[in-house]
C-alpha positions in Angstrom: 169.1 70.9 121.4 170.5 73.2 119.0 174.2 74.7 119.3 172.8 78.2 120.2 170.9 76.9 122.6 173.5 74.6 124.4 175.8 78.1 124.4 172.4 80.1 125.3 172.0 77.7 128.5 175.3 78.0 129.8 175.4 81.4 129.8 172.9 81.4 131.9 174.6 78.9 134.1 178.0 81.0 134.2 175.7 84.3 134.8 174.3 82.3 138.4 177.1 81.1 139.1 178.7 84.7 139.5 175.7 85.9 141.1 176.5 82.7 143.6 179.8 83.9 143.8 179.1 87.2 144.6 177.0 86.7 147.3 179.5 84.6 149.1 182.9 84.2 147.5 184.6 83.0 150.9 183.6 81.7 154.0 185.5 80.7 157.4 185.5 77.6 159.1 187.6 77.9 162.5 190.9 79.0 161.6 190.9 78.1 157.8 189.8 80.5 155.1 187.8 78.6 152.0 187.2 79.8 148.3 184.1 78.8 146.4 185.3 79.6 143.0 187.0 82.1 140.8 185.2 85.0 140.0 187.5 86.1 137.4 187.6 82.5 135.4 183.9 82.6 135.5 183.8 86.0 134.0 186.4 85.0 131.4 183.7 82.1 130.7 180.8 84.8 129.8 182.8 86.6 128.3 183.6 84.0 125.8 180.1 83.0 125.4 178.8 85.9 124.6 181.3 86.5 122.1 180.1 83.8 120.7 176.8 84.6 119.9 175.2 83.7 123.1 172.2 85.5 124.9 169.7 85.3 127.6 167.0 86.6 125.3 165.2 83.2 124.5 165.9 81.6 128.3 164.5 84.5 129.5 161.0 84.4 127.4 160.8 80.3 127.8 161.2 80.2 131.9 161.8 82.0 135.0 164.1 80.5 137.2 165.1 81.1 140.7 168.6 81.0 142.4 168.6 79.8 146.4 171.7 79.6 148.1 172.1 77.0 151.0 174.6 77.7 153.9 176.0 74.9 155.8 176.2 74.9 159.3 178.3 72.7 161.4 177.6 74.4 164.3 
């Protein structure tokens, strides 16, 4: 795997992870208010990779992938 593609990869792992993130930054169990991640450190993260040289262009032309998201229930 070439360096452009390692950064070209992770991009498109930071760029699901926000959408994850989006969808459902915090969620409530009982009393106690949980936090998946931090949106703005994985903004800071595509930020940097695209600054880097980093694109979606050749992911997007090799596969299409699909996001699910799972919800726990301990009900």
């Amino acid at each position: 795997m070439t360096h452009q593609e390692l950064l070209n990869r992770r991009l498109k792992q930071y760029i699901e992870a926000e959408e994850m993130i989006l969808s459902g930054q915090s969620y409530q169990i009982g009393d106690r208010r949980l936090t998946r991640a931090n949106i703005s450190e994985v903004r800071k993260m595509i930020d940097n990779l695209l600054s880097r040289g980093a694109t979606l262009d050749e992911l997007e032309k090799k596969s299409i992938s699909h996001v699910k998201r799972v919800i726990f229930d301990d009900n």
